[in-house]
MARTORKE-613491 format. One record per residue: residue in one letter; z negated, x negated, y negated of N, C-alpha, C in turn. Coordinates in steps of 0.05 Angstrom, whole numbers, plus 5000, padded with zeros to 4 digits. Layout:
MARTORKE-613491
AZXYZXYZXY
...
//
This chain:
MARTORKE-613491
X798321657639799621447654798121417681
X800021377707798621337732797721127733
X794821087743793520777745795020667773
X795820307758797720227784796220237805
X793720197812794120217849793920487854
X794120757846795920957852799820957851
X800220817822802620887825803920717852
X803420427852803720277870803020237907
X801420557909800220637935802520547957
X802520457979803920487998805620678010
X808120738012810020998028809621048054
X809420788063810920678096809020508116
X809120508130807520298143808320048139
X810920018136811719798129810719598102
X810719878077808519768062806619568063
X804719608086801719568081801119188079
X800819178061799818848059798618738084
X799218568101797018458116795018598143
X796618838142795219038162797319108180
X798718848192801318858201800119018232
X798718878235797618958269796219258274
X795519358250795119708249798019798237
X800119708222802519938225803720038250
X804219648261805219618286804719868301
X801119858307800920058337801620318320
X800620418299801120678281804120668282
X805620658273808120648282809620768304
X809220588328810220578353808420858363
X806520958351805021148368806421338354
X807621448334808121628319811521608336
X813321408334816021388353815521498389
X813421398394813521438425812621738430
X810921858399809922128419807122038430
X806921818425802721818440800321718413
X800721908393798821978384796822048386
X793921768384792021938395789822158381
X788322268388787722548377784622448357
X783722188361782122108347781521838335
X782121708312782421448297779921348289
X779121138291777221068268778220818258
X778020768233779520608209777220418196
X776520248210774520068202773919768184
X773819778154774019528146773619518117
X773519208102772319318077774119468054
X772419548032773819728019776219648007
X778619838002780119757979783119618003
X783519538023784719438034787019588051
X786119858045788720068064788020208077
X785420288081784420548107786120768100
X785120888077785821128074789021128073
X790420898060792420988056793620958079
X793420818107794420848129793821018135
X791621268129791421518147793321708130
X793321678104796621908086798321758099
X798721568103801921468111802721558150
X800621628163800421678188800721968186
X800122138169799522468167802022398159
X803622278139805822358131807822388144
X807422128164809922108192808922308213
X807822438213807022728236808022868222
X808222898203809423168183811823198166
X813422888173815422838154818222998164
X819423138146822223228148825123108164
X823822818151826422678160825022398165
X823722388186821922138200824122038218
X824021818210826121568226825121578252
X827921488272827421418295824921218299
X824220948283822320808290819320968284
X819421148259816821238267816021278232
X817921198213816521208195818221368182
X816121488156816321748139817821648116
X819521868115821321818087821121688065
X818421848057816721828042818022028009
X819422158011820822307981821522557993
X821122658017821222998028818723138014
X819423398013816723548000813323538017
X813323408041811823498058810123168047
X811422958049811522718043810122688016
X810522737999810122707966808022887964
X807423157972804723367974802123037985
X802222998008801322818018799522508010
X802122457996801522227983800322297951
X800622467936799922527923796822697918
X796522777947794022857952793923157938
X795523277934795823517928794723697947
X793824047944793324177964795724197983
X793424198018795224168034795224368061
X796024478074794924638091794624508113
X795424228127796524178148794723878139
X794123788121793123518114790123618103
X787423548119785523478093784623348095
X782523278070780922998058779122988052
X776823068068774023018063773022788060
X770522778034768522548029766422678054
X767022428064763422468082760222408067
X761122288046758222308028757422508018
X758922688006758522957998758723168020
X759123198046760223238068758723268093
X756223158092755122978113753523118128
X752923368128750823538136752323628159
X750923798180752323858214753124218198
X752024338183754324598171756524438157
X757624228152760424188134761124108170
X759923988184762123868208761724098223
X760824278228761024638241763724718227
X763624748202766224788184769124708191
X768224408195770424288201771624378231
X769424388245770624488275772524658278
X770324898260771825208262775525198248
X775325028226777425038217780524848239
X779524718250780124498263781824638284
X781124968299781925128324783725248307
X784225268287786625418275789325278273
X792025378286793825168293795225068264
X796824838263798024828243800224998228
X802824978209803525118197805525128208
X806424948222809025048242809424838261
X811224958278811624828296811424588313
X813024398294813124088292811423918272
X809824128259807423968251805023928256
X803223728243800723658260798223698242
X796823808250793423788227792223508227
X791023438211790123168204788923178184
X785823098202783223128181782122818175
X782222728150782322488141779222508129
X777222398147774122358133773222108123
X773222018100772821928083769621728077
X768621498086766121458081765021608107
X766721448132765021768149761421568170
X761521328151758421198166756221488147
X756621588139754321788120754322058128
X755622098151755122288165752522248180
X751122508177748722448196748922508229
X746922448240746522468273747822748279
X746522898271747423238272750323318273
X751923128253754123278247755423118263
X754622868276756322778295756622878318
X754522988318753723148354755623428349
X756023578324757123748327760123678324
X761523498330764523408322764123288352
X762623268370762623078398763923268417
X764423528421765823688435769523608425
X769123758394770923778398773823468398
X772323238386773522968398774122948422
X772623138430773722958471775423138477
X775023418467776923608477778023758451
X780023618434781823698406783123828426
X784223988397787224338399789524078402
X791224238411793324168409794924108386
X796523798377796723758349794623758330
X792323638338789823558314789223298314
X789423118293788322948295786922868269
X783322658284782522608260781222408251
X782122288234782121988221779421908210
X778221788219775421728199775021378187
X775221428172774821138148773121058141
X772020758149768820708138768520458138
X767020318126766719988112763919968126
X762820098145760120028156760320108182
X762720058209762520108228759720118244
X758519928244755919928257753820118250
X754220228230751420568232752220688242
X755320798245756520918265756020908291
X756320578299755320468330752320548329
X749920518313748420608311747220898315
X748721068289748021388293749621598322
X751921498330753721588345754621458359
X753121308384754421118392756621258412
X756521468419757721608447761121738428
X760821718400763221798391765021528389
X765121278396765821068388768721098407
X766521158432768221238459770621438457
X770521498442772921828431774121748414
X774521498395777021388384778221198395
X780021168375781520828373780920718345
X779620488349778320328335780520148325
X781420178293783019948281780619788258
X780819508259779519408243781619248222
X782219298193783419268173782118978165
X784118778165783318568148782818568120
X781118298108780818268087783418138075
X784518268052787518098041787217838022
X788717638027787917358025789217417992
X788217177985788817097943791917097939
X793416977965796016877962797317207964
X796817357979798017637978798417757956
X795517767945794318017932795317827899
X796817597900797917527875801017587879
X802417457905803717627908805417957891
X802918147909803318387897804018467872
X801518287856801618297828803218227813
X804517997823807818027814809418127805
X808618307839811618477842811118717821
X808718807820808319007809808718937775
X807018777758807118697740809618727723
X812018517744815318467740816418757755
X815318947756816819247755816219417731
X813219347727812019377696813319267683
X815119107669815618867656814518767633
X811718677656810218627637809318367648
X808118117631808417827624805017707639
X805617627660802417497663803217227673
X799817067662800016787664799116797701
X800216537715799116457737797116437744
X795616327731792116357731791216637718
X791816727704790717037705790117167732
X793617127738793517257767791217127787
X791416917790790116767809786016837795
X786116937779783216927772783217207776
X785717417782784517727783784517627821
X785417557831786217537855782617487874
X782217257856779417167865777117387864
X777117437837774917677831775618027855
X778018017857778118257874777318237902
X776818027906775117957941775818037970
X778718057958780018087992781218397987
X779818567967781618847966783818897940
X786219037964787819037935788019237912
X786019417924786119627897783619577879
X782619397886781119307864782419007844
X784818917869786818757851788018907831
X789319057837791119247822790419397796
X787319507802785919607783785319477761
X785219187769783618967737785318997721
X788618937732790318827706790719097679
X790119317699790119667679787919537665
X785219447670783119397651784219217637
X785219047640785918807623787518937593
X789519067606791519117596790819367573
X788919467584787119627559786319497550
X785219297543784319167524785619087501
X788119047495789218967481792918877493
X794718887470797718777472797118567479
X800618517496800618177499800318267526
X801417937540802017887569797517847577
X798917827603796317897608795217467610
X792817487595793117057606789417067610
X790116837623787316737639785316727616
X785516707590783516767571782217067575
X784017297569783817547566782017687599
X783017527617782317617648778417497642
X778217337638775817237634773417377618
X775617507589773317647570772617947582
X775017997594775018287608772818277628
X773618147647771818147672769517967673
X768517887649765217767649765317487660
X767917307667768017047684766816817671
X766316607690764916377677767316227670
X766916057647769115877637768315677649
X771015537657771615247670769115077658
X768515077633767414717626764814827620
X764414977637761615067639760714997672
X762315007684762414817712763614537703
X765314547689765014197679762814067679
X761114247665758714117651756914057667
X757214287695754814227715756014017735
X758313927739759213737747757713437742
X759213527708756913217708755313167705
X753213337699749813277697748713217735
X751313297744749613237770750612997781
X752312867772754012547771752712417756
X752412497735750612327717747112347728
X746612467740743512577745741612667718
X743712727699741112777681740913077676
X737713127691737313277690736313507668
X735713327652735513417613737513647617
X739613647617742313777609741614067630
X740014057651740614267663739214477646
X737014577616735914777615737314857591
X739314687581741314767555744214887571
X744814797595746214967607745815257620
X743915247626743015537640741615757607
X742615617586741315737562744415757555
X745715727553748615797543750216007566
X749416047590749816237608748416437607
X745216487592744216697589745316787556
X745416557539746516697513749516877520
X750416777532753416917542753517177548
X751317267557751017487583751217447613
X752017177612754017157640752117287666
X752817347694750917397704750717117737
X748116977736747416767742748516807771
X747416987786750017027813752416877817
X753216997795756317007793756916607790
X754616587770755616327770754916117799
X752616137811752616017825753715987846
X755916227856757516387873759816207867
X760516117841762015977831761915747835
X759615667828759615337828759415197860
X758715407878759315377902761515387914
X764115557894766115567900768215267890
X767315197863767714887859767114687873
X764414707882763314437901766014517928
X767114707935767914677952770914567951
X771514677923773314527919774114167924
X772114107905772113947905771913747926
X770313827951769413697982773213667988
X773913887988776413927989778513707982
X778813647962780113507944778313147964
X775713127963774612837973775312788002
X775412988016777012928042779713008046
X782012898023784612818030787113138027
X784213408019786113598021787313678000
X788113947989789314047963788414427961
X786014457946784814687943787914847928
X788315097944790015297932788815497922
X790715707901789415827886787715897872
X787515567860785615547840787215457808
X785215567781787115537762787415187751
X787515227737790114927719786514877708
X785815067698782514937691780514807709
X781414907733778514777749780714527758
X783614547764784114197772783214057755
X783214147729783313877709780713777714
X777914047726775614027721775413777749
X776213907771776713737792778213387788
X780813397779781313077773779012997748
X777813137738775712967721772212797740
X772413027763769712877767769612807800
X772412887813773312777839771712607849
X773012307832771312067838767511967842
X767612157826764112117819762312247832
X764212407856761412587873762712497902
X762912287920763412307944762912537961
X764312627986764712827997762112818011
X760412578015757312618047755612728022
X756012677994754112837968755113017966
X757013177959757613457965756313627981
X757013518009756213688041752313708031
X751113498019748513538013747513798001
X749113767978748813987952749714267960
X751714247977752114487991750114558014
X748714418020746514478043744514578028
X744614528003741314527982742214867978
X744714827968745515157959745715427977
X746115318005745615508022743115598029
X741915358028738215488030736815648008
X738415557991738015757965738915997953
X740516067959742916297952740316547960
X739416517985737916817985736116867975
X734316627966732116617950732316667918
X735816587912735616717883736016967882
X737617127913738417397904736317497902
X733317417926732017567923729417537899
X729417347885728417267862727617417846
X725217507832724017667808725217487783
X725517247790726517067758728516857769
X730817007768733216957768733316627754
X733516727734734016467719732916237727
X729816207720727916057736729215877764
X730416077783731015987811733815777806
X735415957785737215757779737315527772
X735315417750735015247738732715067759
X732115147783730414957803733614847826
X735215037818736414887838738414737831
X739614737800741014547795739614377785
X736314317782734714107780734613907815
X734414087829734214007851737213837857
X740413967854742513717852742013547836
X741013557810740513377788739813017797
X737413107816735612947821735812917857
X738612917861738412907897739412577901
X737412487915739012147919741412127932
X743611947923746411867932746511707952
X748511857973748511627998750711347984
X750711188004751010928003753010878026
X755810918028756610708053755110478061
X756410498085754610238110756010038099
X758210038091759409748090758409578058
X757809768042756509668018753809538025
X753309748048749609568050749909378060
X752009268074752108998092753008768078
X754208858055755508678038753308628017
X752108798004749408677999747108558014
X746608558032744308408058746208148057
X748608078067749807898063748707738029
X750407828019749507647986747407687972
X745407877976742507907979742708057947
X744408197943745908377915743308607919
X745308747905744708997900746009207917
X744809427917747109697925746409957915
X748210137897748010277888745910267860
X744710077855742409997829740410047840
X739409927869738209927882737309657897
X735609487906735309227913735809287944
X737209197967736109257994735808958012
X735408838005734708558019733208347989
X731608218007731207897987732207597995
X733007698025734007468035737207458043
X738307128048741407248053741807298084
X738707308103739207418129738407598128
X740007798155739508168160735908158170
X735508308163732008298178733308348202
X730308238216730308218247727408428252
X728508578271725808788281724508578298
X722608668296720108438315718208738334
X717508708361715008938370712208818357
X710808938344708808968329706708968351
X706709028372705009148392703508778397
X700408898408700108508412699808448441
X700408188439701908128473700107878480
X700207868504698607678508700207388514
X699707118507699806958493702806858514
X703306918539705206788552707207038556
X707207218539709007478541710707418529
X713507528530716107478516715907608489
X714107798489713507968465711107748442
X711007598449709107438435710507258419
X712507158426714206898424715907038404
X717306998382720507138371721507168379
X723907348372726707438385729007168379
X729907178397731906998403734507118406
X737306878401739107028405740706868433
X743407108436743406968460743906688459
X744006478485744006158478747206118482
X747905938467749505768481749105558505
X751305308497750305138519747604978509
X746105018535743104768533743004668553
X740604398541740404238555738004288585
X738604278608737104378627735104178636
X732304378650730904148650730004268681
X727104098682725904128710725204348712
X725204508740724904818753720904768752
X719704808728716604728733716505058714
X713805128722713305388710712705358677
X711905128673711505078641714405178625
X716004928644719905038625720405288632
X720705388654721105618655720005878634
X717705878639716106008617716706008582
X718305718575718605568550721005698545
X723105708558725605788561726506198566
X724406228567724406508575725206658564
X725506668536726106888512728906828508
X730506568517733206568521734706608549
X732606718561733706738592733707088583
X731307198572731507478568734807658555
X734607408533737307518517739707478524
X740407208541741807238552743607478569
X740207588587740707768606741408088592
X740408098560741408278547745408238541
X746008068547748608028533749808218561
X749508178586749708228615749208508611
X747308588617746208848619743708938599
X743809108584741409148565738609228585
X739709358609737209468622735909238639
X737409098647736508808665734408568641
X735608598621734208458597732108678594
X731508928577729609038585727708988604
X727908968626726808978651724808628652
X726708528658725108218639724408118625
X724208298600722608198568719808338586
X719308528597716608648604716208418637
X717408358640716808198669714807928661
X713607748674712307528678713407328700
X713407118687713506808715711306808727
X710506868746707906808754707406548768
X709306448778709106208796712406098803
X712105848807714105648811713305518833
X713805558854713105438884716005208892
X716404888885720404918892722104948886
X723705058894725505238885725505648883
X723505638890722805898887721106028860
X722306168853720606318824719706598831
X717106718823716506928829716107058809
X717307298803717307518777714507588786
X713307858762711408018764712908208747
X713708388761715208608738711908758716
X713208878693711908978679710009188690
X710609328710709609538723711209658757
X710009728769710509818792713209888795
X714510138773716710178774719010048768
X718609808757721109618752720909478776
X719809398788719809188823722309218834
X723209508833725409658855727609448837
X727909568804730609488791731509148797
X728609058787728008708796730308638813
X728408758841729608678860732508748870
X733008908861735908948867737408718849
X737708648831738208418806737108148808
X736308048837734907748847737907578842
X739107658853741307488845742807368823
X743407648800744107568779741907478755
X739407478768737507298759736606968757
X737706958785737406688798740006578782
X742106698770744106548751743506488731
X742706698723741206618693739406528693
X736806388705734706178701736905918710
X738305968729740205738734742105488713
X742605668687743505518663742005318650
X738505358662737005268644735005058662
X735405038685733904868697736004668722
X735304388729736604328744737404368779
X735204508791735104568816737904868817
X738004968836737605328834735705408847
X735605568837732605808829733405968859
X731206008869730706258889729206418881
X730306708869728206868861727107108878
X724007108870722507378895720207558873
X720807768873719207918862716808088868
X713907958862711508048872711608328867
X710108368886709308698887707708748861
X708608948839706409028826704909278832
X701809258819700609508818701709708817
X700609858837702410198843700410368826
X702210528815699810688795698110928813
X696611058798694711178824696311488826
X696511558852697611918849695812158831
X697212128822696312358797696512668815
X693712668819693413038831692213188809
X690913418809690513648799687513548785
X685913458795683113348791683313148772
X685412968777685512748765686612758735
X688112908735689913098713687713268695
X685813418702684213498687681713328679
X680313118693679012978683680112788668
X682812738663683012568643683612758620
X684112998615684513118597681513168584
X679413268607677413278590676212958581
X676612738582676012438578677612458541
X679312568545680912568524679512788498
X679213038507677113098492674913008476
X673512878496670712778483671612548470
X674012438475674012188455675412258432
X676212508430676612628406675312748383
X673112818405670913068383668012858395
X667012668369664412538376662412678377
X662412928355660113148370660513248396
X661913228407661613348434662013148452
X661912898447662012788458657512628465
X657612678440654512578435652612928456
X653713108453652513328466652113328496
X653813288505654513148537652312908543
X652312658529651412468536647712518525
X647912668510644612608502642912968522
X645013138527644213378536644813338573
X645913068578646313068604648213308616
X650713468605652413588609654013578637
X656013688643657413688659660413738637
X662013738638664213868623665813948642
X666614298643668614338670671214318650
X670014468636673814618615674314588587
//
């Protein structure tokens, strides 16, 4: 019996799953006549290289090739081809077995010999061609730039870049197609179709669990259900797909679900003991359970995970609720820092069982609005205490101030209406920490600017600031006005305000810059500081 992803191989370009944008140009180049004389076919395995290069040899050589460009596919020239039969006009080298500069001398020599007739074309299909070495590239570098007439030759490889590496000057002498990876929804698709030509019986989730495990290629889709199907009669079902291909069962991610909702971590060394009694291989699972957490994030922000089976929703509507999506994004941050450290791990297991200890035991965020509603009623949140009082704490500057500083006095909020009194530096001063916050309601930087400022004097109607430092004087003063409003609420005169000059700090030159660095030194290191002073030193550096 032919294994289906042979019998099921592609005819046509039209065929090709998902590699619409390589039939397309393959196609149109084979209709127009501008075939070019050298291909490279780049992408991962299992997805169509090769068979777009038989389906391309076939339409150069087909009997009765359609006006658009494609091959019969049932002429003798066609079926030799696809079948991979001996060919005079088609060959098919492994470049792994291949790889030496005498097999690509070989290939040259054979390469000047014309084809078998007329209207046909040679087409050398190399196979795995990143394993060609330096040598044999250099000896295939002539004849790429300058091919016979009617030669062309196809090279297929899942590691473009050693190529770009070993040969970079041959890159220049093809056309570069890069083959996508084929998505779950296709490659079940296929199986369908193929299956229901078999008429033979598979469950949805079978499919969808061969779909997953084949990783984007479809002849390794195609291939499982032959394994399956050796195994025993009967339609093919998501039980049988699982014993065949070594998979982890659903409620074994159930399980790790909820030991990490529940946090008990107990449960994590009887789980990772039922995954080694299994055989299972720990990769695989954690590959997995990363593939659930994602689900699930999925499902917590409003979406609907596809192509997944009837087991993991149920596993999903069971623990949805119990893992918010900002704990997910965590656990998935934990798992990505981890993933390389278990591959590269001497004790596998070990690594495993640290890192589902590590979700076990990861603390749960808390919405903002729960914490405010506890600070309010002075509750709880999450089984956690976060207030004792039923007011929000108030930050206070810690820093110590001297006794008529705004920083000395508490924070205030802004005022309403008050009662105003006399323009004397005592009220003024008394009143100050509501003239500050006020001026925060206005501008945060103008309030800034006056929590560090001083009254220094009351002359009148005139008030004189002392800004905090030299560089606020400028801001001050630009802001005399909408100052003189705000002391204005609070006293009966109006205020004339003038802002003293403060201390200008000193110009920092080159001298000054290094003697404070070395000042800084010695008050760092007391032995060297005691060496200097008792040795009468100099310190340059």
């Amino acid at each position: 019996m032919i294994a289906l992803a042979r019998k099921y191989r592609p005819k046509q370009f039209a065929d090709l799953i998902v590699q619409d944008h390589v039939a397309a140009a393959l196609r149109g180049a084979v209709a127009s006549g501008r075939v070019a004389h050298g291909y490279l076919f780049a992408g991962p395995r299992g997805v169509g290289k090769t068979t777009a290069a038989r389906i391309l040899a076939m339409a150069l050589n087909c009997e009765r090739r359609t006006p658009a460009g494609e091959p019969d596919g049932e002429c003798d020239s066609c079926r030799r081809i696809w079948n991979g039969a001996a060919n005079l006009d088609v060959v098919e080298l492994d470049a792994a077995s291949n790889r030496g500069v005498d097999d690509a001398r070989d290939l040259r020599e054979r390469a000047m010999y014309a084809a078998s007739g007329e209207t046909r074309s040679k087409v050398y299909i190399v196979d795995e061609a990143h394993m060609l070495t330096r040598e044999a590239w250099n000896a295939l570098l002539k004849i790429l730039e300058e091919p016979p007439p009617r030669v062309v030759f196809v090279f297929a490889t899942t590691e473009p870049q050693k190529i770009a590496q070993t040969a970079a000057p041959i890159l220049s002498r093809l056309q570069r197609f890069d083959f996508r990876r084929i998505g779950p929804h296709a490659i079940v698709a296929r199986l369908r179709e193929v299956l229901d030509a078999e008429h033979l019986a598979a469950e949805d989730d079978a499919l969808h669990l061969i779909a997953a495990s084949a990783d984007g290629g479809m002849r390794d889709g195609l291939s499982m259900p032959d394994q399956v199907l050796s195994f025993g009669e009967g339609p093919v079902t998501a039980a049988r797909v699982r014993e065949v291909l070594g998979l982890i069962p659903d409620d074994l991610y159930s399980e790790m679900l909820r030991l990490i909702a529940e946090r008990d971590a107990a449960a994590v060394f009887p789980l990772v003991d039922r995954l080694v009694e299994a055989g299972a291989d720990l990769g695989e699972f954690v590959s997995g359970a990363g593939a659930t957490l994602r689900a699930l994030l999925l499902v917590g922000v409003g979406g609907q995970p596809e192509g997944v089976t009837e087991g993991v929703q149920r596993v999903l509507r069971q623990h949805g609720a119990r893992l918010p999506p900002p704990d997910i994004v965590r656990l998935l941050t934990v798992l990505g820092e981890s993933e390389e450290r278990i591959r590269r791990s001497g004790n596998t297991r070990l690594a495993v069982e640290v890192l589902l200890l590590r979700w076990a035991m990861a603390d749960r965020t808390v919405a903002i609005g729960e914490v405010l509603e506890a600070l309010k009623g002075g509750g709880q949140t999450a089984g956690r205490p976060v207030g004792r009082d039923s007011d929000p704490p108030v930050l206070r500057d810690t820093r110590p101030a001297e006794p008529h500083s705004p920083a000395a006095r508490p924070p205030v909020r802004p005022s309403g209406p008050v009662d105003k009194g006399p323009l004397t530096l005592d009220h003024l001063r008394a009143v100050w920490p509501q003239i500050v916050a006020d001026a925060r309601t206005k501008t945060p930087l103008l309030g800034s600017l006056l929590a560090e400022a001083q009254v220094a004097a009351v002359e009148g109607t005139a008030v004189t600031l002392r800004p905090g430092n030299a560089g606020h004087a400028e801001g001050l003063e630009r802001q005399r006005e909408l100052i003189a409003q705000l002391i204005g609420r609070f006293v009966t005169e109006p205020p004339r305000v003038t802002v003293a000059a403060g201390e200008r700090p000193l110009r920092l030159t080159a001298e000054r810059a290094n003697a404070e660095r070395l000042n800084a030194l010695r008050a760092k290191d007391a032995g060297l500081n005691a060496a200097v002073d008792a040795l009468d030193l100099e310190l340059l550096e």
